[in-house]
VMD Tcl script that builds the backbone (N, CA, C; Angstrom):
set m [mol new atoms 144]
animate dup $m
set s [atomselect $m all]
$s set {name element resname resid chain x y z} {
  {N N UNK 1 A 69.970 105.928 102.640}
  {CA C UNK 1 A 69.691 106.578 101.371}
  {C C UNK 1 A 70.517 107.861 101.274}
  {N N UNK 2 A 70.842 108.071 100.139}
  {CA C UNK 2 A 71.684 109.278 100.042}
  {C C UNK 2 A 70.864 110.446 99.377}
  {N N UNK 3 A 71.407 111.451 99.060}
  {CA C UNK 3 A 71.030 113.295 98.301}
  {C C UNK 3 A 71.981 112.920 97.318}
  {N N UNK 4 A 71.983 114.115 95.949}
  {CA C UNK 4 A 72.433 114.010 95.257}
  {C C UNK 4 A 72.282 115.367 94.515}
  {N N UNK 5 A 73.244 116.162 94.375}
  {CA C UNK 5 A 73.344 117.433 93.927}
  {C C UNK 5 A 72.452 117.476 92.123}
  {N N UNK 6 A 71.624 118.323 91.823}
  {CA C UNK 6 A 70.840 118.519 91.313}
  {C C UNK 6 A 72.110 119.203 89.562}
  {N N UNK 7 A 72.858 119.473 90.401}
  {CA C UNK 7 A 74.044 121.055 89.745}
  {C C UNK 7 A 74.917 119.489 89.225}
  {N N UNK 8 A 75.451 119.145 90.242}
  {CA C UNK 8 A 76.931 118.481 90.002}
  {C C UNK 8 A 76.616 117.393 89.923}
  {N N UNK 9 A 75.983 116.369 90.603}
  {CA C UNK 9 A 75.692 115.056 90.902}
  {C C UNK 9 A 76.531 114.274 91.637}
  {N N UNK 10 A 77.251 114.676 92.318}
  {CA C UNK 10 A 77.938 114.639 93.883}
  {C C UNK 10 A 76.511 114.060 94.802}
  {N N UNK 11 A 77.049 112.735 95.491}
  {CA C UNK 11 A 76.166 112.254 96.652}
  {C C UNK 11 A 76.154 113.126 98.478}
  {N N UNK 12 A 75.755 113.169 98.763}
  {CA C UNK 12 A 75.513 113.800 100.048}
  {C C UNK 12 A 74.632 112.884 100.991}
  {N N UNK 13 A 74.786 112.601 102.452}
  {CA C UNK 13 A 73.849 112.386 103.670}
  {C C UNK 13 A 72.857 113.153 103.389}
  {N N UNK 14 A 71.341 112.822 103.609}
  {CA C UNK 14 A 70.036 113.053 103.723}
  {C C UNK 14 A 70.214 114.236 105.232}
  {N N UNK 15 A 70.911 114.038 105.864}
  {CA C UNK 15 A 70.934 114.815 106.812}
  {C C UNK 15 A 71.790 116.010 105.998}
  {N N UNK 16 A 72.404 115.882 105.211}
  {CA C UNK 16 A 73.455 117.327 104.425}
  {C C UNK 16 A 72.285 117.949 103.692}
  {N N UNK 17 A 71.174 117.549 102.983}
  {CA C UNK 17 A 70.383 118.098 102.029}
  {C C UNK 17 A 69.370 118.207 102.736}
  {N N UNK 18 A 68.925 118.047 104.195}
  {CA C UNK 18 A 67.791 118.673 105.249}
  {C C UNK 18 A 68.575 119.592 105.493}
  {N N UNK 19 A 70.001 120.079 105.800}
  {CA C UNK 19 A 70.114 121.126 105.701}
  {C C UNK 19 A 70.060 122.459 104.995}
  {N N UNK 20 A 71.296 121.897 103.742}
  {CA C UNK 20 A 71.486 122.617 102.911}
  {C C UNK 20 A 70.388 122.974 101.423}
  {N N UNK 21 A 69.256 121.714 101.500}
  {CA C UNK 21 A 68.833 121.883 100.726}
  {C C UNK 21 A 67.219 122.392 100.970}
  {N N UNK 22 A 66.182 122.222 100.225}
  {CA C UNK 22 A 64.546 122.840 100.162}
  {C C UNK 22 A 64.143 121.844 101.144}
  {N N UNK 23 A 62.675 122.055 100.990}
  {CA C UNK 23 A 62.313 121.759 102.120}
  {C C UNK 23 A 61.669 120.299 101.836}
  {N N UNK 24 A 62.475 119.734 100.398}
  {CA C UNK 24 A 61.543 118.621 100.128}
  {C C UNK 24 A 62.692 117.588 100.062}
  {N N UNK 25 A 64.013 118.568 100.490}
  {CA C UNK 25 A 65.777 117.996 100.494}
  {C C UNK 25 A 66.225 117.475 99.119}
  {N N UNK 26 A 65.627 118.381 98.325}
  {CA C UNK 26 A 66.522 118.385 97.076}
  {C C UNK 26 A 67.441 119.646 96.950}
  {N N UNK 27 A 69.028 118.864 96.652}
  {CA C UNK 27 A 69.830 120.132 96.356}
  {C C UNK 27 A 69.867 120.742 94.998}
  {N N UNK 28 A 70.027 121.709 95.069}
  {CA C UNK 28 A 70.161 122.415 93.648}
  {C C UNK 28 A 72.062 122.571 93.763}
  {N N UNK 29 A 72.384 122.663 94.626}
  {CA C UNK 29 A 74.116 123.174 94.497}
  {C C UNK 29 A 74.783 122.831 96.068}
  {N N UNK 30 A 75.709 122.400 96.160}
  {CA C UNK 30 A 76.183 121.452 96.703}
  {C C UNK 30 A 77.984 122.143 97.702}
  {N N UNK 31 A 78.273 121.784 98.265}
  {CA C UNK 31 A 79.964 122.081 98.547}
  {C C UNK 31 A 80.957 121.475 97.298}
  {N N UNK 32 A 80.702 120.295 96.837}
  {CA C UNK 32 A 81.278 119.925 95.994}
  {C C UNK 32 A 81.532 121.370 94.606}
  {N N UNK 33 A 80.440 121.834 94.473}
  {CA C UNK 33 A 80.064 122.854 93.261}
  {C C UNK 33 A 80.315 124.143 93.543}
  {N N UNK 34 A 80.090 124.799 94.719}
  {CA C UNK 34 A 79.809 126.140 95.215}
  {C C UNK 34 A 81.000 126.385 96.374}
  {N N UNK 35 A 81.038 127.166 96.863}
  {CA C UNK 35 A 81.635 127.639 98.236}
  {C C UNK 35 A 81.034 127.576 99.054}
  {N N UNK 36 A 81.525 127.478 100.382}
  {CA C UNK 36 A 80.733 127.064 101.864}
  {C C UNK 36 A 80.208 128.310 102.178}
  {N N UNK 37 A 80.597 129.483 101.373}
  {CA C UNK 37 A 79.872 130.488 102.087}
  {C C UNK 37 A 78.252 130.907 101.320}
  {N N UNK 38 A 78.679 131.012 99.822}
  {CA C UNK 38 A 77.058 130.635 98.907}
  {C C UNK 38 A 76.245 129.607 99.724}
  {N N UNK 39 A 76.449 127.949 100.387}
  {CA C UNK 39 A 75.668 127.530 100.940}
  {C C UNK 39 A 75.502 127.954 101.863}
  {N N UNK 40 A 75.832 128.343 103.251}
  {CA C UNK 40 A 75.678 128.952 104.394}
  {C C UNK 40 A 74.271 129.890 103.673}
  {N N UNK 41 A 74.370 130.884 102.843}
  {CA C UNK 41 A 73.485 131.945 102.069}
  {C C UNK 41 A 71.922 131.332 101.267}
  {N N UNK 42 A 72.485 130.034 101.081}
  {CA C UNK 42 A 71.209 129.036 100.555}
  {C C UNK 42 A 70.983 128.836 98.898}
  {N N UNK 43 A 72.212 128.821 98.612}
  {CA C UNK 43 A 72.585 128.095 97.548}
  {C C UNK 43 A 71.914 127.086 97.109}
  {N N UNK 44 A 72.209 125.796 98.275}
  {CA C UNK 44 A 71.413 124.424 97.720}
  {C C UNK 44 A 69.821 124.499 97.914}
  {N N UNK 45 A 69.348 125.533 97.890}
  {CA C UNK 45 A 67.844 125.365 98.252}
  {C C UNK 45 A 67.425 125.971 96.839}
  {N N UNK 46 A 67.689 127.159 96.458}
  {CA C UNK 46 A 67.051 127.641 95.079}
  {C C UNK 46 A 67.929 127.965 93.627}
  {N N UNK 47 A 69.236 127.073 93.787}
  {CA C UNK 47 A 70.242 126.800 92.905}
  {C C UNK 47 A 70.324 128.460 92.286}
  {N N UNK 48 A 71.026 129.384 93.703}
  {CA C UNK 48 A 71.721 130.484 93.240}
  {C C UNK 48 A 72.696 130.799 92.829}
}
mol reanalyze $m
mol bondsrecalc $m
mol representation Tube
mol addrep $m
């Protein structure tokens, strides 16, 4: 099963959106959308 950016709609590994995303692994914002450094900061968790 895949993730799927909430922002862009770019697919992602379930293991990319346990990371990057909440705690229910929905992304709000993605690498595809943002910079690696906004996600590192937690971007895909509360679509900052």
């Amino acid at each position: 099963m895949t993730a799927h950016c909430q922002n862009c709609g770019a697919h992602h590994t379930e293991q990319y959106a346990r990371v990057f995303g909440n705690n229910d692994g929905v992304l709000y914002n993605c690498s595809e959308c943002r910079d690696v450094t906004a996600m590192f900061r937690g971007a895909g968790v509360e679509g900052i």
